[in-house]
C-alpha positions as a Markdown table, in Angstrom:
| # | Residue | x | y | z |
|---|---|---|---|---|
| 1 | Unk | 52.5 | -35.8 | -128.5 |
| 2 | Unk | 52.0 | -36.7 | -124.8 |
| 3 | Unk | 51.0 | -40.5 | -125.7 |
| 4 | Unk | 54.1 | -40.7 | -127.9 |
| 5 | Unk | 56.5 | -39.7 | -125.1 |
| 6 | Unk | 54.4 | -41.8 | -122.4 |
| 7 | Unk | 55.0 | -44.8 | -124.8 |
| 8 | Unk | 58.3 | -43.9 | -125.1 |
| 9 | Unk | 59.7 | -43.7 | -122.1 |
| 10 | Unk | 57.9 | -47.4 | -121.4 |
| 11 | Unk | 59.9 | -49.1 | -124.4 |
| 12 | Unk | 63.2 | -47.7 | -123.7 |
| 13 | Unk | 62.9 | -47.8 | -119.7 |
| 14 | Unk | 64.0 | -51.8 | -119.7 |
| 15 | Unk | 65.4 | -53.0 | -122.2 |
| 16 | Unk | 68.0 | -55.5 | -123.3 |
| 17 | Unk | 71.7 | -55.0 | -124.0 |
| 18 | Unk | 72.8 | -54.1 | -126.8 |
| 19 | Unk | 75.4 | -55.4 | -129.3 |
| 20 | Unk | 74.2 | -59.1 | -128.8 |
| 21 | Unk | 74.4 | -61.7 | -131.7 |
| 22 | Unk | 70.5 | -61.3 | -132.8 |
| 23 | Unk | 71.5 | -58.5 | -134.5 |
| 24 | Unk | 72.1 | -59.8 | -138.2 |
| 25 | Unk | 69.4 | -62.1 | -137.8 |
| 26 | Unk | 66.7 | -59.7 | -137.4 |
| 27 | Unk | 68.3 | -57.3 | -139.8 |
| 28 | Unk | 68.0 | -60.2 | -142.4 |
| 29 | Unk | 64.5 | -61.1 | -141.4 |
| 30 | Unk | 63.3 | -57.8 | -141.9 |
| 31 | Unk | 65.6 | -57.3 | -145.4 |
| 32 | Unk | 63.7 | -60.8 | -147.0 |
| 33 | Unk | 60.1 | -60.0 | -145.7 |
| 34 | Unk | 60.6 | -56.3 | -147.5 |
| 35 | Unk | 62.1 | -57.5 | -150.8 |
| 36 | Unk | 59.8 | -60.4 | -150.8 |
| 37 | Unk | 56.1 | -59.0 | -150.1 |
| 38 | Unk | 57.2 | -55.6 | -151.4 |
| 39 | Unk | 56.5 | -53.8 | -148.0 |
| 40 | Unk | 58.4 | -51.5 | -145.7 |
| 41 | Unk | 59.6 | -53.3 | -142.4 |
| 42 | Unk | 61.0 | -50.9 | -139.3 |
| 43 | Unk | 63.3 | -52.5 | -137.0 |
| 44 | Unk | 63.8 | -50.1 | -134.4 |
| 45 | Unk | 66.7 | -51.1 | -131.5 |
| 46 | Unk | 65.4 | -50.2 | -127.9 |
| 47 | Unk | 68.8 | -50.3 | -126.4 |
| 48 | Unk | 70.8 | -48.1 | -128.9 |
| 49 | Unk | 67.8 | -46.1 | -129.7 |
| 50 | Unk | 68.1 | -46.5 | -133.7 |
| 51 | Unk | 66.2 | -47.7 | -136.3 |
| 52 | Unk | 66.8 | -49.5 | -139.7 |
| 53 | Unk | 64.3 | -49.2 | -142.3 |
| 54 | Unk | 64.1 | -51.7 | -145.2 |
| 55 | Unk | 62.0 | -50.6 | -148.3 |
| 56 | Unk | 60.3 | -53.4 | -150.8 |
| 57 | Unk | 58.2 | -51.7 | -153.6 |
| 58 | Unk | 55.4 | -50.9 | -151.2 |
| 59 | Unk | 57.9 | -47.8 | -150.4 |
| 60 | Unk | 57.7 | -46.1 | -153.9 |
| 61 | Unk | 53.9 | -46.0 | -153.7 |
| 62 | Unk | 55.0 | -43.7 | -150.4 |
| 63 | Unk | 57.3 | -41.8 | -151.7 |
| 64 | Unk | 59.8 | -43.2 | -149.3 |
| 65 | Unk | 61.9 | -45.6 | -151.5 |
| 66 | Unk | 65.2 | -44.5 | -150.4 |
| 67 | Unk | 64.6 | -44.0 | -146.2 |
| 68 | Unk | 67.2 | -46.6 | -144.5 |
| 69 | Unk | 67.5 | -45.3 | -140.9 |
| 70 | Unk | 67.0 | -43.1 | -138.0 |
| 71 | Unk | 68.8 | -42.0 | -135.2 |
| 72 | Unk | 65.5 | -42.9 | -133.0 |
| 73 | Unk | 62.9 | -45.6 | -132.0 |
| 74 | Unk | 60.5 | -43.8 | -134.5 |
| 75 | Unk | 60.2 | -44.0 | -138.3 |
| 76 | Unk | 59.9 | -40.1 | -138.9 |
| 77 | Unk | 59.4 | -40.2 | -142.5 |
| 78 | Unk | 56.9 | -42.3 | -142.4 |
| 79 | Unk | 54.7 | -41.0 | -139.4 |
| 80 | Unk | 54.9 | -37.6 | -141.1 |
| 81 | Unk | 52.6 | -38.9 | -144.1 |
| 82 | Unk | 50.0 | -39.5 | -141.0 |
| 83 | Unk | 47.7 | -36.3 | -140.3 |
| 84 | Unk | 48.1 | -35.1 | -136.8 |
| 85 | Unk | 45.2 | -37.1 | -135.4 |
| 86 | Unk | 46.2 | -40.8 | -137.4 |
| 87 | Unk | 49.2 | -40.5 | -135.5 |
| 88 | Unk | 47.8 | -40.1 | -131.7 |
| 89 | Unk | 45.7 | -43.6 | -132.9 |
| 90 | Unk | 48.5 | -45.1 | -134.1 |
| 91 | Unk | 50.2 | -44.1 | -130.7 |
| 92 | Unk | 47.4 | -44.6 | -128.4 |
| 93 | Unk | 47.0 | -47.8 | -129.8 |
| 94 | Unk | 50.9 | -49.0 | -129.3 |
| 95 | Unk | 50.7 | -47.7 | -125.7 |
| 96 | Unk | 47.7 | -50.1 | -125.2 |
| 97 | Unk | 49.2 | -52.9 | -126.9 |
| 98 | Unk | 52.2 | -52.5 | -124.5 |
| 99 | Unk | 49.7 | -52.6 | -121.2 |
| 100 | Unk | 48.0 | -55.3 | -123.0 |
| 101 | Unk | 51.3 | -57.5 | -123.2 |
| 102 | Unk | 52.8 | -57.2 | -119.8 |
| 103 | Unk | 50.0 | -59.0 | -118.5 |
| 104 | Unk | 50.4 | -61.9 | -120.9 |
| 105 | Unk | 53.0 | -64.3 | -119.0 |
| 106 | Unk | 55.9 | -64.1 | -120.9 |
| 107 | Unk | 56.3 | -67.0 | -122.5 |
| 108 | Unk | 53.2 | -65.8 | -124.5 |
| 109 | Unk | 54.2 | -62.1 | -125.4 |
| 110 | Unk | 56.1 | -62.9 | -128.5 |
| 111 | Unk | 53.1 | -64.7 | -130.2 |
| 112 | Unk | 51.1 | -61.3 | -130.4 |
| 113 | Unk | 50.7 | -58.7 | -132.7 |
| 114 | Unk | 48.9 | -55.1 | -132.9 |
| 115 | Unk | 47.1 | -54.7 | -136.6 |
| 116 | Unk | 46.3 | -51.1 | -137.1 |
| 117 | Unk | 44.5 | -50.0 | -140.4 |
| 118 | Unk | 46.0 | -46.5 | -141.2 |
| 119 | Unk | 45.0 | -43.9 | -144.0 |
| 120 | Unk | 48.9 | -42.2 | -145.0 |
| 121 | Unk | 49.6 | -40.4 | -148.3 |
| 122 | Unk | 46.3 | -41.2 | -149.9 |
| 123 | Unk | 46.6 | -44.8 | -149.1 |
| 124 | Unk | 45.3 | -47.5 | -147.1 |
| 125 | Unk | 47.4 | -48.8 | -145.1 |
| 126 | Unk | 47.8 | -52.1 | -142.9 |
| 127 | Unk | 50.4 | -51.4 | -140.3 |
| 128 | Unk | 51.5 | -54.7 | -138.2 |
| 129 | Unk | 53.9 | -54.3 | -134.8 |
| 130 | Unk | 55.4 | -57.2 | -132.3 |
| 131 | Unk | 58.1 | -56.6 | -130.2 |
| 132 | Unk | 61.6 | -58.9 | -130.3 |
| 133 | Unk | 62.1 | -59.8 | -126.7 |
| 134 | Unk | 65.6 | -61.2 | -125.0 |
| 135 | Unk | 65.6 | -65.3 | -124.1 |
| 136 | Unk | 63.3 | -64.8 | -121.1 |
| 137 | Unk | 60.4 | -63.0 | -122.4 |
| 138 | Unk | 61.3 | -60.3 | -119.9 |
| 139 | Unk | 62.6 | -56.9 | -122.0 |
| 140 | Unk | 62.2 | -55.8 | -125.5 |
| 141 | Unk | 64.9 | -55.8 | -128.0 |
| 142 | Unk | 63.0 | -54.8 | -130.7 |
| 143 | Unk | 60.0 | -53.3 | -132.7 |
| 144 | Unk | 59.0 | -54.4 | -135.8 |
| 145 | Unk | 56.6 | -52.2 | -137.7 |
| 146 | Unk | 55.5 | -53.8 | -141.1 |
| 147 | Unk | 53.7 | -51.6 | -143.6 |
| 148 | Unk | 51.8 | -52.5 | -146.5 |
| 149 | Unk | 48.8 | -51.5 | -148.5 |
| 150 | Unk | 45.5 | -52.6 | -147.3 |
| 151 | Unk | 43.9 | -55.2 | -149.1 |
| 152 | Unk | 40.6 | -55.7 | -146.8 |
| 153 | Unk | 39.5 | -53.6 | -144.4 |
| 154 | Unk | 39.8 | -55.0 | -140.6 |
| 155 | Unk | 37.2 | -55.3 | -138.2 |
| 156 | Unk | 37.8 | -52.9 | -136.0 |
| 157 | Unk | 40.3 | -50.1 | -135.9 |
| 158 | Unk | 42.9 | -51.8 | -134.2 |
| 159 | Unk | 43.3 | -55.6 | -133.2 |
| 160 | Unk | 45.6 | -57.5 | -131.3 |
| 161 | Unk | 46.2 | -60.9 | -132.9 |
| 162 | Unk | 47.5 | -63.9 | -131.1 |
| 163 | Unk | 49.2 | -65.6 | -134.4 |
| 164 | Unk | 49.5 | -69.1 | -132.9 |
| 165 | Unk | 45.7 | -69.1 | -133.8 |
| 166 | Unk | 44.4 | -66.6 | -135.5 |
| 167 | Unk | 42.2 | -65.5 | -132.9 |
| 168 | Unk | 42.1 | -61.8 | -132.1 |
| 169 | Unk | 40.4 | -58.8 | -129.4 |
| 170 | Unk | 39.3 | -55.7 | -130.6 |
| 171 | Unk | 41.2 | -52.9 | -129.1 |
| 172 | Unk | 39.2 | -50.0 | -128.4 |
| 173 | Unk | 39.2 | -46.9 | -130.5 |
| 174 | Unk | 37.9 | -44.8 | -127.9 |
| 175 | Unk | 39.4 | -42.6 | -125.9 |
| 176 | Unk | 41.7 | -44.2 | -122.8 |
| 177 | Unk | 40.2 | -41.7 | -120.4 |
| 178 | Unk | 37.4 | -43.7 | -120.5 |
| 179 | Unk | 38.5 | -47.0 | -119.8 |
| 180 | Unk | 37.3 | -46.3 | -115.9 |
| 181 | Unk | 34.2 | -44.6 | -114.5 |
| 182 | Unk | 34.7 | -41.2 | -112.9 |
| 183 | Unk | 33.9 | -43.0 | -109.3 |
| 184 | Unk | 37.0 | -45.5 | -110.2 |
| 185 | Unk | 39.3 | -42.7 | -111.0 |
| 186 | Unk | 38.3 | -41.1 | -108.1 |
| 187 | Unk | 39.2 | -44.0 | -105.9 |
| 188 | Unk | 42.4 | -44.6 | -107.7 |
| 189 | Unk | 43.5 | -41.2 | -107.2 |
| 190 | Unk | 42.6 | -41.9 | -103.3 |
| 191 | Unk | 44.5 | -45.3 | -103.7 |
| 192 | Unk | 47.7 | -43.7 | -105.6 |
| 193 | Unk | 47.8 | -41.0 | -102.5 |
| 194 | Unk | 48.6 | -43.6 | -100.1 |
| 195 | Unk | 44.7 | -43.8 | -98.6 |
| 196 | Unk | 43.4 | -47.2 | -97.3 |
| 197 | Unk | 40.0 | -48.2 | -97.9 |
| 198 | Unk | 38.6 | -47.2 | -95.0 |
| 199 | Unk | 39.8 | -43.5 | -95.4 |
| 200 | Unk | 38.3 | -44.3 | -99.0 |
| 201 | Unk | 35.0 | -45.1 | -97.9 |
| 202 | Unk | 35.0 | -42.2 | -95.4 |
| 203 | Unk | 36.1 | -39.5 | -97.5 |
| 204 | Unk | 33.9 | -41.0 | -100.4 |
| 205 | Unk | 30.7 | -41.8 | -98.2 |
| 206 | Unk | 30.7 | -45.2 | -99.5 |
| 207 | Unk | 31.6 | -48.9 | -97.8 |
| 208 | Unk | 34.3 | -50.8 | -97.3 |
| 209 | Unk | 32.9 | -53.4 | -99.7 |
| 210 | Unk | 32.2 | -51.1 | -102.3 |
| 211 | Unk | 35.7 | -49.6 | -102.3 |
| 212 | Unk | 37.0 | -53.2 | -102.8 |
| 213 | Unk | 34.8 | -53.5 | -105.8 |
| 214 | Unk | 35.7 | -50.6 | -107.2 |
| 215 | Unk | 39.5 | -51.9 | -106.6 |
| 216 | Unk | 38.9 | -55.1 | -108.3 |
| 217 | Unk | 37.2 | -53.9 | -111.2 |
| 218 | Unk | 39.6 | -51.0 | -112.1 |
| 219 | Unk | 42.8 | -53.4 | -111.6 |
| 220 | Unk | 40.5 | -55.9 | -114.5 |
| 221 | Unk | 40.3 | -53.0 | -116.7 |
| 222 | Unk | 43.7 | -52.2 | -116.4 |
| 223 | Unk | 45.2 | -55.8 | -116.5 |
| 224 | Unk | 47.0 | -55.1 | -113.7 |
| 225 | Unk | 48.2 | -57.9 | -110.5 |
| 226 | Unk | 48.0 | -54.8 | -107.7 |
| 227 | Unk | 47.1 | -51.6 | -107.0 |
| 228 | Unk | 50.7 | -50.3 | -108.0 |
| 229 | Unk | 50.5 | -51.8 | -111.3 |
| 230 | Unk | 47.4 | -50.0 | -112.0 |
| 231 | Unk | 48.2 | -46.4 | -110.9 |
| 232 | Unk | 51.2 | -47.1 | -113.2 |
| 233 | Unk | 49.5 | -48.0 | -116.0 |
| 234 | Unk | 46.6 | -45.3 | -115.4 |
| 235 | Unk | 49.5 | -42.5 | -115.3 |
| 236 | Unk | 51.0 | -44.1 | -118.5 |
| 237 | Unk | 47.5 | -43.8 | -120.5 |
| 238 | Unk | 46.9 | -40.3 | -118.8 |
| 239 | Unk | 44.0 | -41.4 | -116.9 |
| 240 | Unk | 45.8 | -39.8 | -113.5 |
């Protein structure tokens, strides 16, 4: 599960400290919205690395009614009613999320969610994350993964929705490695080796202006503010 650990290593890299006084609050939250719409809510703790799960009646239909924690960021019991390749979608499409966010300026972070439509034990699933960041916007404190059974289907695989308005962006289902052009992972492999743009366009037999234009279009793809950000983000989603 190379996207798992990738994503993984990005949500507990930075996070906020631990043993603050949001704790019971988010516990409760998560308590209510389980016993009241009769789904399963993960609140899984970046800093200490542990997760509570609270079980509604949703959870029977799983056959996880009596799960209440793990000793990890991830909800084992319930990723092992995935098959094998649900669960690298559900990944890929977290680690995209993630990317998606930390170009949002952070004021805005918290208003998004992912939506995921999932197939688990037989049933339909609508999986909803958002992350529970400190005062400044800055880190992650939490993830909150909502489960509940499908009652429409969505319009695309995935979707990020920005809940202030409703409005939402299709996330692509296909694979990450093809978020860039072979050309633009060449030249960001050039750009991540420490190469200007004129040894680009030598070593490439292309111009100086094209080189540029490959650099601006692969940092839009990417979301990223600089080159640095990008070969980041291309090594997280295994593009390098």
């Amino acid at each position: 599960m190379k996207t798992r650990s990738r994503l993984h290593a990005l949500l507990t890299h930075s996070v906020a400290a631990a043993g603050d006084s949001d704790d019971d609050g988010v516990m409760n939250y998560a308590r209510y919205c389980a016993s009241i719409e009769n789904s399963v809510v993960v609140v899984s703790d970046m800093a200490r690395e542990k997760s509570r799960i609270f079980c509604g009646a949703f959870a029977a239909t799983l056959g996880i009614e009596n799960y209440e924690s793990e000793d990890s960021i991830w909800e084992r019991l319930i990723l092992e009613l995935l098959p094998e390749a649900e669960q690298e979608e559900k990944y890929r499409a977290e680690l995209r999320f993630y990317h998606y966010l930390r170009h949002l300026p952070r004021h805005r972070r918290p208003c998004y969610r992912l939506v995921t439509q999932l197939r688990m034990a037989g049933v339909d699933v609508i999986h909803q994350m958002y992350y529970i960041y400190d005062g400044a916007g800055d880190t992650i404190k939490y993830a909150v993964c909502v489960y509940e059974p499908l009652v429409r289907p969505l319009p695309a695989r995935s979707i990020v929705v920005d809940s202030t308005s409703g409005l939402y962006e299709v996330l692509e289902s296909s694979s990450d490695t093809n978020i860039l052009t072979k050309r633009e992972i060449q030249v960001l492999g050039l750009i991540d080796s420490g190469s200007s743009s004129k040894e680009i366009a030598d070593m490439l037999s292309i111009s100086i202006n094209t080189v540029s234009r490959h650099r601006q279009d692969i940092l839009a793809k990417l979301r990223a503010r600089n080159s640095t950000e990008a070969c980041r983000a291309a090594k997280s989603l295994g593009i390098l």
